[in-house]
C-alpha positions as MATLAB code, in Angstrom:
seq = 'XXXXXXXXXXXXXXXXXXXXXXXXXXXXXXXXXXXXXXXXXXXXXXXXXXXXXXXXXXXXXXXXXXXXXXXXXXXXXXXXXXXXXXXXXXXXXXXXXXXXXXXXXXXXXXXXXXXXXXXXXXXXXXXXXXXXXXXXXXXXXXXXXXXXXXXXXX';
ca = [
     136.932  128.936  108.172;
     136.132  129.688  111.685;
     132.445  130.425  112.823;
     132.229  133.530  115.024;
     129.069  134.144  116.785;
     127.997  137.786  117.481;
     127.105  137.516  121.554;
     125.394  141.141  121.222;
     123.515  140.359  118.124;
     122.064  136.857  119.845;
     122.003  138.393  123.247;
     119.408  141.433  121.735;
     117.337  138.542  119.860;
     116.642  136.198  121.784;
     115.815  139.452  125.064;
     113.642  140.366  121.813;
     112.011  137.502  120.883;
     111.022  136.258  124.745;
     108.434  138.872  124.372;
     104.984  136.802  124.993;
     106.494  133.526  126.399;
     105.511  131.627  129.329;
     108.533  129.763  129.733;
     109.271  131.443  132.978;
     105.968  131.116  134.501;
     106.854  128.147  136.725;
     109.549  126.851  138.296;
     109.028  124.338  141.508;
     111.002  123.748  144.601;
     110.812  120.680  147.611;
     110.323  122.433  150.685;
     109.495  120.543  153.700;
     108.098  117.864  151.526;
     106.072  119.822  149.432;
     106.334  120.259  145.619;
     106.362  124.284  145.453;
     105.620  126.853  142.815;
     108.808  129.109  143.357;
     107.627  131.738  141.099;
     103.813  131.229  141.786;
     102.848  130.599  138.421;
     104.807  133.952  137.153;
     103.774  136.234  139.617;
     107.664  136.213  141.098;
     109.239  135.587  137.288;
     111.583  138.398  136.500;
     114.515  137.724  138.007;
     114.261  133.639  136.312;
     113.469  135.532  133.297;
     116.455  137.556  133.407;
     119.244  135.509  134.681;
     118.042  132.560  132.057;
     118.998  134.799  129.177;
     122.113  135.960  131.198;
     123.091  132.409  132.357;
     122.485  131.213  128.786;
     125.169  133.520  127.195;
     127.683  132.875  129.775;
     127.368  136.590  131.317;
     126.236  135.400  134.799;
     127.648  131.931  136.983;
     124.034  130.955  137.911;
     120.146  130.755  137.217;
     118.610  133.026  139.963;
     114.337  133.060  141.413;
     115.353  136.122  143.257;
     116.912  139.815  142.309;
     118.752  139.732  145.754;
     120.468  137.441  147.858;
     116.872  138.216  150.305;
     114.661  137.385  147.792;
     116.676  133.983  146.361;
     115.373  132.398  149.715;
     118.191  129.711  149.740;
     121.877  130.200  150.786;
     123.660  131.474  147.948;
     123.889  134.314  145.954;
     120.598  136.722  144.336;
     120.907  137.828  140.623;
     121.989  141.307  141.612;
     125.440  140.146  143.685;
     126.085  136.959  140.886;
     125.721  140.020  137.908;
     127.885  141.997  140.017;
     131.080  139.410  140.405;
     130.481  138.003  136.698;
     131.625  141.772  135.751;
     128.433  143.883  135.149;
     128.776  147.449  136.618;
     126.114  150.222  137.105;
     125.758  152.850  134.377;
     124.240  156.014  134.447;
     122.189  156.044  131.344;
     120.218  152.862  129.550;
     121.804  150.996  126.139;
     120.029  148.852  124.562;
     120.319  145.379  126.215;
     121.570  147.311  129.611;
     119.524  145.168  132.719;
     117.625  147.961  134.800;
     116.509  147.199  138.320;
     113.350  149.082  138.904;
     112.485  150.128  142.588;
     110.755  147.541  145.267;
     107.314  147.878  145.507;
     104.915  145.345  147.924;
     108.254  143.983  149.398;
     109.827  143.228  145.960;
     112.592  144.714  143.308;
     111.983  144.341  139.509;
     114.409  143.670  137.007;
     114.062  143.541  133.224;
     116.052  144.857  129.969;
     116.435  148.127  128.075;
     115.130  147.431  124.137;
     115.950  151.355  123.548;
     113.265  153.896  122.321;
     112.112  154.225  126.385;
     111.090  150.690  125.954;
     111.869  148.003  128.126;
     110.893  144.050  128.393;
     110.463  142.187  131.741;
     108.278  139.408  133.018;
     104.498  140.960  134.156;
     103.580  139.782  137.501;
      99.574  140.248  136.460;
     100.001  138.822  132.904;
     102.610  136.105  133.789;
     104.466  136.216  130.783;
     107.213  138.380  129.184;
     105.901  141.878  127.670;
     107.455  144.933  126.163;
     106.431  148.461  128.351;
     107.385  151.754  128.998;
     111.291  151.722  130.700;
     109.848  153.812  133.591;
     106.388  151.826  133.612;
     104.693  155.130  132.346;
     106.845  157.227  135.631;
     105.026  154.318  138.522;
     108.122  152.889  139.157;
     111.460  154.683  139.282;
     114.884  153.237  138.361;
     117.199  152.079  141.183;
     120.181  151.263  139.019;
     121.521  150.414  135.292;
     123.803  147.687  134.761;
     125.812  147.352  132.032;
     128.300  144.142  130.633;
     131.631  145.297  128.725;
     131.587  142.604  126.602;
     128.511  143.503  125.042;
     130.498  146.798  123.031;
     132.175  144.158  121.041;
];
């Protein structure tokens, strides 16, 4: 027999079971000499958090510290243009496990996943660590766009 492993059924559990993790807080770069917080401690941790799971599952090419090619800081690709040539397209309304991009606010975008029930999981910039929340951060911050992997129907 021939183990088959459910991608959608991992891909929800493990977005699931980040919730309260640290795991993204930190991630350090060399720049100009100098040992670096990249994601300041988890203040700038949503888009690791994100493209870890994606990267992990083979649904993205690379691990990302920035939602666009701006915010990445280095010369290559942002989360949102990798997602985009790995195949995910914009829908109009969330599924579960559907990545939303929220709207930029103090310079920056957000990004996170749909659980379903108008609940959503992302890293929190003042907590610094994964949590569950309202999908429209109780109406503060409105949806830019809904992205949305085919290969997750299966």
């Amino acid at each position: 027999m021939r183990l088959k492993i459910p991608l959608k059924k991992n891909y929800l559990k493990m977005i699931r079971n980040s919730e309260g993790t640290k795991i993204f807080q930190d991630f350090y770069g060399i720049y100009n000499r100098k040992i670096n917080n990249l994601t300041k401690g988890g203040k700038l941790s949503c888009a690791f958090f994100v493209s870890s799971i994606l990267y992990l599952f083979g649904l993205i090419k690379n691990i990302h510290l920035g939602v666009t090619r701006e915010t990445e800081g280095i010369a290559s690709l942002g989360l949102l243009e990798d997602m985009q040539k790995s195949g995910w397209f914009e829908i109009s309304r969330p599924k579960i496990g559907c990545v939303l991009l929220w709207e930029k606010k103090k310079g920056h975008f957000h990004i996170g996943f749909y659980l379903g029930n108008k609940k959503a999981i992302s890293n929190s910039s003042t907590k610094r660590k994964v949590v569950i929340h309202d999908y429209k951060f109780d109406r503060k911050r409105k949806i830019e766009k809904i992205f949305w992997y085919k290969k997750l129907e299966e």
